[in-house]
Structure formats: structure tokens, C-alpha cells
BAKE-678448 format. One record per residue (C-alpha): x, y, z; residue in three letters. Coordinates in Angstrom, 1 decimal, m for minus. Layout:
N
+--------+--------+--------+---------+
|     xx |     yy |     zz | residuo |
+--------+--------+--------+---------+
|      X |      Y |      Z |     Ala |
...
+--------+--------+--------+---------+
This chain:
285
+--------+--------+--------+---------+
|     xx |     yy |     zz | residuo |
+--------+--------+--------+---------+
|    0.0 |    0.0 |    0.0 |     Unk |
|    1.2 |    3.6 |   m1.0 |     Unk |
|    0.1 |    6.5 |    0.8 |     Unk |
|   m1.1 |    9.1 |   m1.6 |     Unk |
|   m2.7 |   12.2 |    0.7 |     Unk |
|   m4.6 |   12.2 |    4.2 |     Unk |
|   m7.7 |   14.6 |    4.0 |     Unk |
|   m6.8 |   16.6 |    6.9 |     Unk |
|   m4.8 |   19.9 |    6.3 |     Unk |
|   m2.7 |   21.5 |    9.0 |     Unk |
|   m4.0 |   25.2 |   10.2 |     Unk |
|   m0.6 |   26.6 |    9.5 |     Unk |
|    3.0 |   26.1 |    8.3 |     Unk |
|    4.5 |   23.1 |    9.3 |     Unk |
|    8.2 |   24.6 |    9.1 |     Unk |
|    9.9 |   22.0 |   11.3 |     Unk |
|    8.7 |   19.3 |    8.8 |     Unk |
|   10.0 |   21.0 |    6.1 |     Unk |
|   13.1 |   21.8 |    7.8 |     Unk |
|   13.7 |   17.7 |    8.7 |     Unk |
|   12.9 |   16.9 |    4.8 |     Unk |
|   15.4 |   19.6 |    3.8 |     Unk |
|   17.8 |   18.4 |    6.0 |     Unk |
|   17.8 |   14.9 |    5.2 |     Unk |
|   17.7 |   16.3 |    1.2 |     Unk |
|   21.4 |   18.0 |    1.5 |     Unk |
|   23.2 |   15.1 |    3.9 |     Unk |
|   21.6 |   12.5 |    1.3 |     Unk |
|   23.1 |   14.5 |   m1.9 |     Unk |
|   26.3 |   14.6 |    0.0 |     Unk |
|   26.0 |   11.2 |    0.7 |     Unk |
|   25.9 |   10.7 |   m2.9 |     Unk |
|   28.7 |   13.2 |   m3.8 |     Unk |
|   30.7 |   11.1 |   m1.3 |     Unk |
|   29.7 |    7.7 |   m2.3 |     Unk |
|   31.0 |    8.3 |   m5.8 |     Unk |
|   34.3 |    9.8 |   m4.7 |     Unk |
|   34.9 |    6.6 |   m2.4 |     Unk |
|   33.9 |    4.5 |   m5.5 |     Unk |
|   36.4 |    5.8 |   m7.4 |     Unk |
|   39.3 |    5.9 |   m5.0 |     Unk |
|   38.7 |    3.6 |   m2.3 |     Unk |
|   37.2 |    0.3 |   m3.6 |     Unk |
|   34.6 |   m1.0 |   m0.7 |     Unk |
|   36.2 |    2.1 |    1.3 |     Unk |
|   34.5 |    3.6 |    4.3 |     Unk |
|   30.9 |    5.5 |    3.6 |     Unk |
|   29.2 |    7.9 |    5.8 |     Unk |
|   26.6 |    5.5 |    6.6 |     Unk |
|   29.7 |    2.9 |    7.9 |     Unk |
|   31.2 |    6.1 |    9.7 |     Unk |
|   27.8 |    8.1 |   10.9 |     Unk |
|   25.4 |    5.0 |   10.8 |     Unk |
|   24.1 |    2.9 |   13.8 |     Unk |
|   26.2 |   m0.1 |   14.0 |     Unk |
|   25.0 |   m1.7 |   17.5 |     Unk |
|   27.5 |   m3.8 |   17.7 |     Unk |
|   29.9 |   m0.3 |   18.2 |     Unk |
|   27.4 |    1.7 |   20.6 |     Unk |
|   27.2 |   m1.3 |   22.9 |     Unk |
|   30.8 |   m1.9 |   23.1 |     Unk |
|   32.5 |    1.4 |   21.6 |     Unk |
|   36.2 |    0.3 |   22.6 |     Unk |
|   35.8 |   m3.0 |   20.6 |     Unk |
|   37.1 |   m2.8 |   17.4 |     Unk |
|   35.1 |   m4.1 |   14.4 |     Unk |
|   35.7 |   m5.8 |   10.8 |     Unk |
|   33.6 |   m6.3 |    7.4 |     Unk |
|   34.2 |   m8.7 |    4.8 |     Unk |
|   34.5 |   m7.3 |    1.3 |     Unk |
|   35.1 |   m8.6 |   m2.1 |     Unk |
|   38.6 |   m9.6 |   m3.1 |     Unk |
|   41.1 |  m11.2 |   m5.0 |     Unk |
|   43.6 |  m13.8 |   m4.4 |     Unk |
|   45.3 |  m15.5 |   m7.3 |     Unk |
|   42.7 |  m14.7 |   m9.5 |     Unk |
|   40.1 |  m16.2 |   m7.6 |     Unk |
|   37.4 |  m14.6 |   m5.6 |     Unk |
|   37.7 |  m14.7 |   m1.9 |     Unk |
|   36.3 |  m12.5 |    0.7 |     Unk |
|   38.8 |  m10.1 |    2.7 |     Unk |
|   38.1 |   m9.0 |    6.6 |     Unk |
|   39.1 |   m5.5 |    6.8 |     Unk |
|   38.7 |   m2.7 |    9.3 |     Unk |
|   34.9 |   m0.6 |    9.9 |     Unk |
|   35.9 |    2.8 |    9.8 |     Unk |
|   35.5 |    4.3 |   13.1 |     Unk |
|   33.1 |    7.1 |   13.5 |     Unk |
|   34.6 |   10.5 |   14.2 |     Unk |
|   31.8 |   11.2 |   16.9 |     Unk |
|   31.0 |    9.0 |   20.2 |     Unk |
|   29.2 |    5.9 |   19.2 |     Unk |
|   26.4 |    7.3 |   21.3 |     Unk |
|   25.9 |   10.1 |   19.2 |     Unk |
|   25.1 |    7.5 |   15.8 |     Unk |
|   21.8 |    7.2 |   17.7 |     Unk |
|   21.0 |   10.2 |   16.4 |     Unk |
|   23.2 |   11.0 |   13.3 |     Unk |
|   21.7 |    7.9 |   11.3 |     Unk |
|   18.1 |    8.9 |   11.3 |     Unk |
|   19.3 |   11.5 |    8.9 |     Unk |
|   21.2 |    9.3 |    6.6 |     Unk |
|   19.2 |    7.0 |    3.5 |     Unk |
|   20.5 |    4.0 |    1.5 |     Unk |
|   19.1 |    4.7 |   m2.1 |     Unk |
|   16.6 |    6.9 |   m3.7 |     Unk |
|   13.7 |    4.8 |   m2.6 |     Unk |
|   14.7 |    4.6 |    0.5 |     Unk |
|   14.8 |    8.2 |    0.7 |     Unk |
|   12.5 |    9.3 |   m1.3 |     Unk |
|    9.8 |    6.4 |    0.0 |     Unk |
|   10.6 |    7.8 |    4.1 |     Unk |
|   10.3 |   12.0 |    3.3 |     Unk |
|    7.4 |   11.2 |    1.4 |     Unk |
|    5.5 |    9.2 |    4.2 |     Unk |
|    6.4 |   12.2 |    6.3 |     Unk |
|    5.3 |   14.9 |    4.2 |     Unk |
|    1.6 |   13.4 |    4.1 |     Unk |
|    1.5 |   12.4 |    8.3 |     Unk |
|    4.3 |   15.0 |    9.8 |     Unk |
|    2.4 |   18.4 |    9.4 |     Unk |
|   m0.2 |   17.6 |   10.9 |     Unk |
|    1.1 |   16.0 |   13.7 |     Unk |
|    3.5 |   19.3 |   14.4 |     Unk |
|   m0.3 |   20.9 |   14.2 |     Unk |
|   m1.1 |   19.5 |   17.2 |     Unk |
|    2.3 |   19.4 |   19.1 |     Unk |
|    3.6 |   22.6 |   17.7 |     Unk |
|    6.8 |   23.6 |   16.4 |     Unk |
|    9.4 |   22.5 |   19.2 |     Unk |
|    6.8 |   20.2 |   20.5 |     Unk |
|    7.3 |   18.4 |   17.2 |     Unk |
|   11.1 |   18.5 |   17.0 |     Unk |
|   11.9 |   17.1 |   20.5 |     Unk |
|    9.2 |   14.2 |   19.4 |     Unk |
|   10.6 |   13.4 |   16.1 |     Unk |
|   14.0 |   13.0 |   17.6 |     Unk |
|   13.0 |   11.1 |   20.5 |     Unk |
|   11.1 |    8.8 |   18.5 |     Unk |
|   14.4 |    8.2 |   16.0 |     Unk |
|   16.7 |    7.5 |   19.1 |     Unk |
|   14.1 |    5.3 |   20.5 |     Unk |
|   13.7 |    3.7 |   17.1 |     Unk |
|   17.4 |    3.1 |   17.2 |     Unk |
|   17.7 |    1.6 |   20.6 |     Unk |
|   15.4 |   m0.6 |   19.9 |     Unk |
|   16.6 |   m2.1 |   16.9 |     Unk |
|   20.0 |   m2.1 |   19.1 |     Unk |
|   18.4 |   m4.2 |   22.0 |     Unk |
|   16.8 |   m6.2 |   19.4 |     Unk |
|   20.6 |   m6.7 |   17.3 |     Unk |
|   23.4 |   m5.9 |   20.1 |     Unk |
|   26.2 |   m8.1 |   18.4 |     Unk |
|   25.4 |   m6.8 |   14.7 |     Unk |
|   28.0 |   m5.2 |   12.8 |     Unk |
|   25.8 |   m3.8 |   10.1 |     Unk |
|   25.1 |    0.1 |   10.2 |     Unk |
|   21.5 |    0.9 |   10.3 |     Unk |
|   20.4 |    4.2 |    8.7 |     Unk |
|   17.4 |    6.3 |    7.7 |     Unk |
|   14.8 |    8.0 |    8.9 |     Unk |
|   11.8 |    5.6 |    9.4 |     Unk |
|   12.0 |    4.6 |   12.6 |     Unk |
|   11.6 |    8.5 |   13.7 |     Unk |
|    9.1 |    8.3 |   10.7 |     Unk |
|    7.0 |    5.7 |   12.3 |     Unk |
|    6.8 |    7.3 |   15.1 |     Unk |
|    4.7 |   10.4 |   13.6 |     Unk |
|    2.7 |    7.4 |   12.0 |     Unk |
|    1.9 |    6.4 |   15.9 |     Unk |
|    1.5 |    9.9 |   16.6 |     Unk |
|   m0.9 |   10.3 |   13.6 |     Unk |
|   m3.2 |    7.4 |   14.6 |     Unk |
|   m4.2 |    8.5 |   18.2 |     Unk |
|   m4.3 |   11.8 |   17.3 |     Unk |
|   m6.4 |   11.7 |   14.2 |     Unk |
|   m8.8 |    8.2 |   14.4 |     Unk |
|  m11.4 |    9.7 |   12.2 |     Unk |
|   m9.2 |   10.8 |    9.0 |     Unk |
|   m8.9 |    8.8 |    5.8 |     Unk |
|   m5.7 |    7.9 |    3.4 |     Unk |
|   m6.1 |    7.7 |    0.2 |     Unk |
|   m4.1 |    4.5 |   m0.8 |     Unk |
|   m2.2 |    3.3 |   m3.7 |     Unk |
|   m3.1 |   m0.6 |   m3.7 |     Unk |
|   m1.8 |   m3.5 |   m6.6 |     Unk |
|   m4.6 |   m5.2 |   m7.6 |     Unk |
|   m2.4 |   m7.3 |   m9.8 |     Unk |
|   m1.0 |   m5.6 |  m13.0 |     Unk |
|   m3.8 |   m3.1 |  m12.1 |     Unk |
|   m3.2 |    0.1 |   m9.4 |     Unk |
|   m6.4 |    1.0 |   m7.1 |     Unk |
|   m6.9 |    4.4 |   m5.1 |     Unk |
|   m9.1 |    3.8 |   m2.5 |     Unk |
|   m9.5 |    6.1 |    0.5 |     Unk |
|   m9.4 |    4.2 |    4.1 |     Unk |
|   m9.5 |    5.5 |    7.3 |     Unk |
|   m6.3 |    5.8 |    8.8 |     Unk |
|   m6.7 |    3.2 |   11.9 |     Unk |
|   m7.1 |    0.8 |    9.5 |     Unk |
|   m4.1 |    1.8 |    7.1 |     Unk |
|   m2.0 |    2.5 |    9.8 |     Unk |
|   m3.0 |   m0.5 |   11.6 |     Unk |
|   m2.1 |   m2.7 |    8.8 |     Unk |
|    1.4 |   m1.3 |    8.1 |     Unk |
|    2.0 |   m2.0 |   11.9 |     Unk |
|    0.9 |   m5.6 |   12.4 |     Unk |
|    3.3 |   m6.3 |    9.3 |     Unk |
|    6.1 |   m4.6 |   11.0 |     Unk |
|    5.7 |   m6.9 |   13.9 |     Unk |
|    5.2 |  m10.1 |   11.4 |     Unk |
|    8.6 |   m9.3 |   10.1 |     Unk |
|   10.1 |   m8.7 |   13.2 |     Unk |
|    8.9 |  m11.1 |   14.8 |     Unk |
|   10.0 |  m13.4 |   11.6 |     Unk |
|   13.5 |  m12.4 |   11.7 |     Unk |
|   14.1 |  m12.4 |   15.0 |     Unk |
|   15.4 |   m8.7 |   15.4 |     Unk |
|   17.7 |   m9.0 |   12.8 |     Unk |
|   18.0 |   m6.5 |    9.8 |     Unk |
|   16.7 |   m8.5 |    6.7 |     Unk |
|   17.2 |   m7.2 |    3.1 |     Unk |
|   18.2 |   m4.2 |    4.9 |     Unk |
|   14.9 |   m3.3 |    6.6 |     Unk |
|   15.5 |   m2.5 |   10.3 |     Unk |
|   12.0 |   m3.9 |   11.8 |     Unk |
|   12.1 |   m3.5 |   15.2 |     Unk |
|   13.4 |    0.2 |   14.9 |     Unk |
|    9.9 |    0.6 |   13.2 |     Unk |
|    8.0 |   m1.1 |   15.8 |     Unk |
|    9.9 |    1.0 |   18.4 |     Unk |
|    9.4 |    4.6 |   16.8 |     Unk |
|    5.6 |    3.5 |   16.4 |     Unk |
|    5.0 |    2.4 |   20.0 |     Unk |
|    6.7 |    5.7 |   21.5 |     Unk |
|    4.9 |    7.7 |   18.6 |     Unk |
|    1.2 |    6.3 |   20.3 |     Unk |
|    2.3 |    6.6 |   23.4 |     Unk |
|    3.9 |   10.0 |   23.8 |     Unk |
|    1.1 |   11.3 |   22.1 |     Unk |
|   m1.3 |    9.6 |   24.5 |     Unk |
|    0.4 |   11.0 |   27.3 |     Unk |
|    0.5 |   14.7 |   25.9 |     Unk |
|   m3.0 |   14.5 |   25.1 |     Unk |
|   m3.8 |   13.7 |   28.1 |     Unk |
|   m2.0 |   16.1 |   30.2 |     Unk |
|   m3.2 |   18.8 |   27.7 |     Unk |
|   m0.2 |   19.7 |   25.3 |     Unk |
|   m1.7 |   18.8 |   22.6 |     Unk |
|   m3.7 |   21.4 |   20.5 |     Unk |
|   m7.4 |   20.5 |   19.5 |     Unk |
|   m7.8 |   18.6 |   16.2 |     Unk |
|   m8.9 |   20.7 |   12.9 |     Unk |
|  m12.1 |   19.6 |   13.0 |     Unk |
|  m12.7 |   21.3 |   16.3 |     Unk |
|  m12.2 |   24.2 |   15.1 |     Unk |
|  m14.9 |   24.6 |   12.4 |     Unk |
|  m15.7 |   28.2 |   13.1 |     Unk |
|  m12.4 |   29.8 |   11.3 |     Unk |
|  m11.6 |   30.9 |    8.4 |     Unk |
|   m8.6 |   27.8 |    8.0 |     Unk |
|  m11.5 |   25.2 |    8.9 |     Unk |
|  m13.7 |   26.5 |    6.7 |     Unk |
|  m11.3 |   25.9 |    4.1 |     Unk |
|  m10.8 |   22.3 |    5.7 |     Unk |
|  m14.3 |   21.6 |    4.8 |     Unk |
|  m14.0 |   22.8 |    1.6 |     Unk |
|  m11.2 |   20.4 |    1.1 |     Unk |
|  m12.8 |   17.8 |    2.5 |     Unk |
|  m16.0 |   18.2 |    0.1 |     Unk |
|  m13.2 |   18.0 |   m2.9 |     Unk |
|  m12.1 |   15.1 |   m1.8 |     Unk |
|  m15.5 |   13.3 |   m1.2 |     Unk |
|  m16.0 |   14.4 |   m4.8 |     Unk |
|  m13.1 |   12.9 |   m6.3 |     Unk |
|  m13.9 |    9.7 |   m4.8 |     Unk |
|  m17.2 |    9.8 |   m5.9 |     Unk |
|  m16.2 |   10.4 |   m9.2 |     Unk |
|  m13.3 |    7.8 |   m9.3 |     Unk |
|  m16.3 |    5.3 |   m8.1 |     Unk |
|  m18.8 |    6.4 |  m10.6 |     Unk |
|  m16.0 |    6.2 |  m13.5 |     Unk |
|  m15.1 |    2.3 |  m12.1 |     Unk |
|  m18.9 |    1.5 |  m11.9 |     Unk |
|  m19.5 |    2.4 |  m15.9 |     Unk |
+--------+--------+--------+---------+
């Protein structure tokens, strides 16, 4: 399923979210600036995801030092050479953070900004500005400790944003029970939109993060680190339970149905009931 766009707008400019989406656009172009300077002169050479990425194995015991195996070539055969991980230039602590900023490919990037552009303003909407920063970095450390608890020993570096993602997703779904996602879904060769309330989307997306994790035993599996998702998610829910309930939370759009901005929510709203219900009657004929 592919999120296309929620039906709830945010009353004003969610700057913070724009400011994380920008920030993870420069340090992934310089990640691909540096990727291709290392490719040329360092074959298999230390990347800034090796040097700035989570390894767990390095947090839990930073003074330990740590090896990959890489390609090589010994007599003209292939073998497989243990060499040094480059050690990061910051306390291993630190990576905790630093690798919630840091992607592994263009879908990978493009795929995690563009979950948080649909779910992120409006979740700074109701937490406000720093509200919203402290969340979105607590939920990427505890995203990160988790997947550490889940891995200690692992050597691989774990990177990207979604586990700080998910939490906003968590966030979204206490905070907004009533709203509806419009959803990319394969129907075999054919691709469906269909609108579904966001329990239910969100819902979905987290029962298969536990299936997987659960699966794979808290290991990273073609590169996907579960349990940091299932971490930022259950902080994102429960955070935003507890802030709600201890009234730091602002009131939900829909409360507010005597401005100007909510008018222009329920405008919205009406297009997007009319899309659908032109989409349905175009399907039916």
C-alpha cells in the first residue's frame, strides 16, 4: 500500500517538517557526492553511513574494534577479505541520532520524506513547532535503541529516517482516528486508489512490522530494520497519549470549524469526497 494524501490539512505552516525533509535532502546528496568519490578511490572504502550510521555492535561496546568482509582477489580467484569498519569521528552514542538523517538509495529516501510529508504536518499541528522537534527525535533515538536491544552483536550500520518516521505514523493514529488515506493498492498488473481511514491503514502497516520482526528475530533483513519501526511507532502512540492527556496537545482541525482555515478544511474535504465519488462512478461504468 502507498500512501497518496490524508484529508486533513494543517492550520498553519508546518516549518519544522519541512526543515527535517530539507535536512535529510542535502546530507543524502552529499552522501551521494561522497559515495561516488569513495567509489572511485577507495574500492569497498568507508561510507558515511559505515562512519555516521548505527552499528549496535559499536554503541554497545565502543572500545571493541570491528571488521567487514569485502570482495577480493587472491590469485585470481574470488575470496572474501576481513578488513577494518571505519571508526566514527563522533562518540558511538551520538550515531543514535546522526543515522536517522542518513538513506541508503533513492527509494529509500524518497519512499521515508514522502511518508512524512503526508502524516508530519499535521502531527506538528497539534504538538507545535518544538513540541514536534523534540518528538521526532526522540522517537528516531528510541527507534534506534530498539533495533539495538533487538541486534546488540550486529555489525551492520542501520540508517534512515523511518523509525523516527513511524513514530509520527503512531503519533498520527491516536491523534487523528477519524481521517482517511487515500491508498495506492496493486490489484495485480492493475493500481487502485481507494480512501481508508487511517486506523485501519495505519494498523495494517504496523501488524506487518511486527510479522517481520517477529520473523527475523530482530535481525536487519534485506536491509529493513524492523524492530526500529515497531519501536518509533510504539513511543509515537504513546507519547502522544500522554501529551493529550496532560493537555499539550492542540485540538484537532475539525474542532475548530468556526475559522476561516477550517472553513477551508471543509472545503477540502467536500473535494475530496467528490473525487472519490467520481473515481467510483467512473469504475462503476
Amino acid at each position: 500500500m502507498i500512501p497518496l494524501y490524508d484529508n486533513i490539512p494543517a492550520r498553519g505552516t508546518p516549518w519544522v517538517n519541512y526543515t527535517l525533509i530539507g535536512i535529510c535532502g542535502v546530507v543524502f546528496a552529499i552522501q551521494l557526492v561522497a559515495g561516488s568519490i569513495d567509489a572511485r578511490s577507495i574500492p569497498e572504502g568507508p561510507r558515511l553511513e559505515e562512519r555516521f550510521g548505527m552499528i549496535p555492535a559499536r554503541v554497545a561496546r565502543p572500545d571493541r574494534p570491528l571488521t567487514k568482509e569485502v570482495q577480493g582477489v587472491l590469485r585470481g580467484r574470488p575470496v572474501l577479505v576481513e578488513v577494518p569498519i571505519a571508526p566514527t569521528p563522533i562518540p558511538a552514542w551520538l550515531t543514535l541520532v546522526t543515522c536517522v538523517f542518513l538513506h541508503g538509495g533513492w527509494l529509500h529516501f524518497l519512499g521515508n520524506m514522502w511518508s512524512l510529508w503526508i502524516f508530519g504536518d499535521n502531527v506538528e499541528d497539534r504538538l507545535g513547532h518544538v513540541g514536534y522537534l523534540m518528538f521526532w527525535l526522540a522517537a528516531g533515538i528510541v527507534a534506534s535503541l530498539t533495533h539495538l536491544l533487538s541486534d546488540p552483536n550486529s555489525a551492520i550500520p542501520t540508517i534512515g529516517a523511518s523509525g523516527a518516521i513511524a513514530g509520527v505514523m503512531g503519533a498520527y493514529l491516536l491523534l487523528y482516528p477519524r481521517a482517511l488515506v487515500v491508498t495506492l493498492i496493486p490489484l495485480g498488473p492493475i493500481l487502485q486508489s481507494m480512501a481508508i481511514p487511517a486506523p485501519a491503514f495505519l494498523g495494517i502497516w504496523f501488524v506487518l512490522q511486527l510479522v517481520q520482526g517477529f520473523a527475523t528475530a530482530g535481525g536487519q533483513v534485506a536491509g529493513v530494520a524492523w524492530w526500529a519501526h515497531i519501536g518509533g511507532f510504539v513511543l509515537g502512540f504513546l507519547a502522544a497519549a500522554l501529551l493529550r492527556a496532560v493537555g499539550e496537545t492542540s485540538p484537532p482541525v475539525e474542532e475548530r470549524r468556526g475559522t476561516d482555515r477550517a472553513g477551508r478544511f471543509e472545503r477540502r474535504e467536500s473535494d475530496f469526497r467528490g473525487r472519490l465519488d467520481r473515481r467510483t462512478r467512473w469504475d462503476e461504468d
